[in-house]
mmCIF file of the C-alpha atoms, coordinates in Angstrom:
data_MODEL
# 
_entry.id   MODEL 
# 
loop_
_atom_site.group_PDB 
_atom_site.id 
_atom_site.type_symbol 
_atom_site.label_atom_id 
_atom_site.label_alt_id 
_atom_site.label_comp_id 
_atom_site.label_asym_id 
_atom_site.label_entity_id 
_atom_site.label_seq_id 
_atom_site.pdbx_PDB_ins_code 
_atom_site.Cartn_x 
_atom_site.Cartn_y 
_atom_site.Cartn_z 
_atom_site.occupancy 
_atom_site.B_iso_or_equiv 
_atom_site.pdbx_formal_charge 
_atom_site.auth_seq_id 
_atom_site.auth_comp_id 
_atom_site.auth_asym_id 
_atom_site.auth_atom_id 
_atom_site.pdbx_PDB_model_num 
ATOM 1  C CA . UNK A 1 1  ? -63.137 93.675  -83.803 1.00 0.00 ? 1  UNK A CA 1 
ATOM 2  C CA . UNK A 1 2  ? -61.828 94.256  -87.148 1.00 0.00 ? 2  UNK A CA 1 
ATOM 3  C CA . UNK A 1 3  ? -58.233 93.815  -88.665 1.00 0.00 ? 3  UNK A CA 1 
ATOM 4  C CA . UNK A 1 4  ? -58.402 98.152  -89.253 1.00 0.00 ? 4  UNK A CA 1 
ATOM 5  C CA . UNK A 1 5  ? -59.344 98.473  -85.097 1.00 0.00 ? 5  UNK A CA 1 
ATOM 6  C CA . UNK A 1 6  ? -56.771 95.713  -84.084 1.00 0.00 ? 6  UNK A CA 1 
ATOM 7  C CA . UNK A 1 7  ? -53.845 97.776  -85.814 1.00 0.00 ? 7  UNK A CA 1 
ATOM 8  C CA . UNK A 1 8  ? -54.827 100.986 -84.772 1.00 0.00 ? 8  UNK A CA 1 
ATOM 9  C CA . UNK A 1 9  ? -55.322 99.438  -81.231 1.00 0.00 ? 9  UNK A CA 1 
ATOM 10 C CA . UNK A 1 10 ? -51.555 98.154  -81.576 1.00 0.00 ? 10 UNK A CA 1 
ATOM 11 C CA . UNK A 1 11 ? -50.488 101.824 -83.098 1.00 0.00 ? 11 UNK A CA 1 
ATOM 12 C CA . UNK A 1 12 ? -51.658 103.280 -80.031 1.00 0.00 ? 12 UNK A CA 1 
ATOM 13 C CA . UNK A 1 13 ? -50.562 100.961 -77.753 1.00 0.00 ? 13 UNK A CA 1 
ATOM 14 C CA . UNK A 1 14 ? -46.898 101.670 -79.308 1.00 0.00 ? 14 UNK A CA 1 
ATOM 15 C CA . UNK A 1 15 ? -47.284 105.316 -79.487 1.00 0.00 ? 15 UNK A CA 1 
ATOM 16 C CA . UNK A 1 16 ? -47.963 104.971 -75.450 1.00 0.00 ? 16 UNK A CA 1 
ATOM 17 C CA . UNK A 1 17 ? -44.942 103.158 -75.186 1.00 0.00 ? 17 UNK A CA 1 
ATOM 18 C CA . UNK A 1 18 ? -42.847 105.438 -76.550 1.00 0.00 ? 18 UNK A CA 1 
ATOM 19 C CA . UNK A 1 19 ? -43.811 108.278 -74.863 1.00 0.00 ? 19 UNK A CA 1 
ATOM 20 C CA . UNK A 1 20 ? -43.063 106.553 -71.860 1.00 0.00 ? 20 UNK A CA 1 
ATOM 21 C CA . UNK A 1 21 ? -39.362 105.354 -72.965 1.00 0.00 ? 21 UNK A CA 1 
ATOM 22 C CA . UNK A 1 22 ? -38.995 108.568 -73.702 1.00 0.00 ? 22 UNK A CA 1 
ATOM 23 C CA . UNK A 1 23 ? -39.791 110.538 -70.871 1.00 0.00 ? 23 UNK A CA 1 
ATOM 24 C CA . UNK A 1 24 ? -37.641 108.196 -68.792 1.00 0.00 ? 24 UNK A CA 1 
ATOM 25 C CA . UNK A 1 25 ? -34.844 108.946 -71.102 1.00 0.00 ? 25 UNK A CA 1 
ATOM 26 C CA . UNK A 1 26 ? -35.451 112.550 -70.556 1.00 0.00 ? 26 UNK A CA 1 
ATOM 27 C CA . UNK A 1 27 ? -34.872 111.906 -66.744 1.00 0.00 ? 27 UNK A CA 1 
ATOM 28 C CA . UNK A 1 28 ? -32.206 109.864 -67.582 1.00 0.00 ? 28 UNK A CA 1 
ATOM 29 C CA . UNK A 1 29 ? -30.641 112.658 -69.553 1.00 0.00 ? 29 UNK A CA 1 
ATOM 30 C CA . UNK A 1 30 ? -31.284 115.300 -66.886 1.00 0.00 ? 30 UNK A CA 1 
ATOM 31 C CA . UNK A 1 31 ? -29.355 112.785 -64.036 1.00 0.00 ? 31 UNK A CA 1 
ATOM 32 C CA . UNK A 1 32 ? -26.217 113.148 -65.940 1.00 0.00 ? 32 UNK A CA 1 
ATOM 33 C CA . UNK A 1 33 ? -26.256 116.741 -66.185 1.00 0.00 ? 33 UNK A CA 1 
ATOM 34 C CA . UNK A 1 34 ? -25.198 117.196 -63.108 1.00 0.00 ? 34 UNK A CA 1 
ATOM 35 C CA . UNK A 1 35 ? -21.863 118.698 -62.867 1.00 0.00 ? 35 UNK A CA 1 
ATOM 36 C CA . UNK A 1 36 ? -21.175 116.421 -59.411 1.00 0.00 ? 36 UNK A CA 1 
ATOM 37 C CA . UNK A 1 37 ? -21.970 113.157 -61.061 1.00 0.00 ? 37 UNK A CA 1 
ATOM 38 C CA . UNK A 1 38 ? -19.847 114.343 -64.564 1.00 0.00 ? 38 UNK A CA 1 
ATOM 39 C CA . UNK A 1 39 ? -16.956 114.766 -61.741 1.00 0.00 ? 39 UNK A CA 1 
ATOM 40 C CA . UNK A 1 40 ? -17.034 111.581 -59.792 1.00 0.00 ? 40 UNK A CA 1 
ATOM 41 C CA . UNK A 1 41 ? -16.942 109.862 -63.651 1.00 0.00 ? 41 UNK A CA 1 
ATOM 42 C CA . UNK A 1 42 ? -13.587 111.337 -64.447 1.00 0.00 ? 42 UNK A CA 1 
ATOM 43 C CA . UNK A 1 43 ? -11.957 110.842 -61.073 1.00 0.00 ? 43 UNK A CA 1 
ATOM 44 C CA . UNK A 1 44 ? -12.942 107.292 -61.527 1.00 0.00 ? 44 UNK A CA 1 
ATOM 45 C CA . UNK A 1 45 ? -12.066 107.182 -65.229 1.00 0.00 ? 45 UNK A CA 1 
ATOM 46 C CA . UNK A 1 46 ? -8.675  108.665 -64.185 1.00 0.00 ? 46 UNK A CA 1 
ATOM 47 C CA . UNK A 1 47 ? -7.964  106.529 -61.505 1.00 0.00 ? 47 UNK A CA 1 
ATOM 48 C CA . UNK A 1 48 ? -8.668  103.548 -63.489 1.00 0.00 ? 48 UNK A CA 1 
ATOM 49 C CA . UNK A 1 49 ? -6.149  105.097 -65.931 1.00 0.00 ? 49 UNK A CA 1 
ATOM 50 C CA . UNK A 1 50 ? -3.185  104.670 -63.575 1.00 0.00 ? 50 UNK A CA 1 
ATOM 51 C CA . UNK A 1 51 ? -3.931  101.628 -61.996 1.00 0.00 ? 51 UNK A CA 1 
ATOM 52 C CA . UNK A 1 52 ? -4.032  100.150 -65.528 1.00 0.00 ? 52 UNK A CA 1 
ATOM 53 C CA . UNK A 1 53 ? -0.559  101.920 -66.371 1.00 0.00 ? 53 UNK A CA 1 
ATOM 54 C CA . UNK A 1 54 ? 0.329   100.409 -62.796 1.00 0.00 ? 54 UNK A CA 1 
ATOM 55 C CA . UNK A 1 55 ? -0.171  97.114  -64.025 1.00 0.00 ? 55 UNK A CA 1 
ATOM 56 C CA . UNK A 1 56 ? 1.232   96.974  -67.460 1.00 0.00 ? 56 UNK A CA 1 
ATOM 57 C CA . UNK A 1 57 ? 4.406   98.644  -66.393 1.00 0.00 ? 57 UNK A CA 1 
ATOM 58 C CA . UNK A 1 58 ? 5.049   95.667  -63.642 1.00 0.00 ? 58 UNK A CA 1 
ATOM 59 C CA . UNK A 1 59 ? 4.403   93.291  -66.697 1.00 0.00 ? 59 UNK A CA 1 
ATOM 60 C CA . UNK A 1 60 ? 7.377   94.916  -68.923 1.00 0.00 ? 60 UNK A CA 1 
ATOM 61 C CA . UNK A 1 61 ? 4.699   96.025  -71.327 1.00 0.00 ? 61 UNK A CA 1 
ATOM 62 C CA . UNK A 1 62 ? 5.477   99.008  -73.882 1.00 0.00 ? 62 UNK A CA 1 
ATOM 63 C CA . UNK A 1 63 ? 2.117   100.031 -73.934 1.00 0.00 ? 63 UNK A CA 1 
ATOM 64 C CA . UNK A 1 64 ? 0.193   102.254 -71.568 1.00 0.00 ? 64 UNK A CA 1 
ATOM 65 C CA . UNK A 1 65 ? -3.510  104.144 -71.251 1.00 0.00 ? 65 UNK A CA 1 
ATOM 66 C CA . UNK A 1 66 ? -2.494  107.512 -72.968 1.00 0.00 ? 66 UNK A CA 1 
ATOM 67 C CA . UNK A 1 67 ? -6.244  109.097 -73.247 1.00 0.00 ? 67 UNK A CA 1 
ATOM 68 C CA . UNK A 1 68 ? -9.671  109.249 -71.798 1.00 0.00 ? 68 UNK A CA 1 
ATOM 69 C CA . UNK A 1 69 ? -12.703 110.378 -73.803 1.00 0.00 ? 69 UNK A CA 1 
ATOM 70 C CA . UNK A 1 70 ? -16.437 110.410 -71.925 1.00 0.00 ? 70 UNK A CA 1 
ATOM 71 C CA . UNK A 1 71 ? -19.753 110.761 -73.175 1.00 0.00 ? 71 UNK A CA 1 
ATOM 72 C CA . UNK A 1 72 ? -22.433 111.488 -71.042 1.00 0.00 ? 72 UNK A CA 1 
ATOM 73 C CA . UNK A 1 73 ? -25.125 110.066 -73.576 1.00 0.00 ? 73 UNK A CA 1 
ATOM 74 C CA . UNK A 1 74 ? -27.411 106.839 -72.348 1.00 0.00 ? 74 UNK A CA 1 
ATOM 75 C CA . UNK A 1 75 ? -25.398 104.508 -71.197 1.00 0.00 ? 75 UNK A CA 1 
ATOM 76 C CA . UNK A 1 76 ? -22.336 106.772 -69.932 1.00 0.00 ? 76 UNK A CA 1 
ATOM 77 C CA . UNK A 1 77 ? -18.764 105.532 -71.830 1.00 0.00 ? 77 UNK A CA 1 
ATOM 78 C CA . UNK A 1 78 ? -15.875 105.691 -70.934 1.00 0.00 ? 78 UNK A CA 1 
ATOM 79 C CA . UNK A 1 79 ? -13.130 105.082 -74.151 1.00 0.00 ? 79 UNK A CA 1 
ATOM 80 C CA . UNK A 1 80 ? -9.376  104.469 -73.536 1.00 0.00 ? 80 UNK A CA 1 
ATOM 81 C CA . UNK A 1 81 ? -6.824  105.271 -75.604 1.00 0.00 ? 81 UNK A CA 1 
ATOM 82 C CA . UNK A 1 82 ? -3.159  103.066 -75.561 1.00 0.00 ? 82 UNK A CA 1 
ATOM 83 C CA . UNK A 1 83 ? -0.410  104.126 -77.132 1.00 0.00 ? 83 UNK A CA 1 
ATOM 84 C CA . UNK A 1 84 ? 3.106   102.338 -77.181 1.00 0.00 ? 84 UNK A CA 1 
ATOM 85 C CA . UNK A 1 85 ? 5.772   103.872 -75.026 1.00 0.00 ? 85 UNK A CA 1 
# 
């Protein structure tokens, strides 16, 4: 086996490989389009926000979780935002 049917052997062997990460992306992707599982994140999300706020106002801190911004990409984020009371 040449050098020219080694690399085309690896070519192909990647090309398989991404097709594959790709079509479990795509199931990925359809998961989180669910409207139930987009819910359950924010309820979470939210009540994450308050036990945070919970917690810094027993401390005496000035600051507290003001925002929460999801994406539904792969992985799922969730971003806080603090602000300073």
């Amino acid at each position: 086996m040449g050098f020219l049917d080694k690399a085309k052997d690896a070519a192909s062997d990647s090309l398989e490989k991404g097709k594959e990460l790709s079509g479990k992306a795509s199931e990925k992707m359809r998961a989180f389009d669910s409207d139930a599982i987009i819910a359950d994140t924010v309820l979470k999300a939210v009540e994450k926000q308050e036990k945070v706020n919970s917690v810094l106002k027993e401390k005496g801190s000035n600051y507290r979780v003001d925002g929460i911004d999801l994406s539904m990409g792969i992985p799922p984020t969730v971003t806080f935002t603090v602000r300073r009371r």
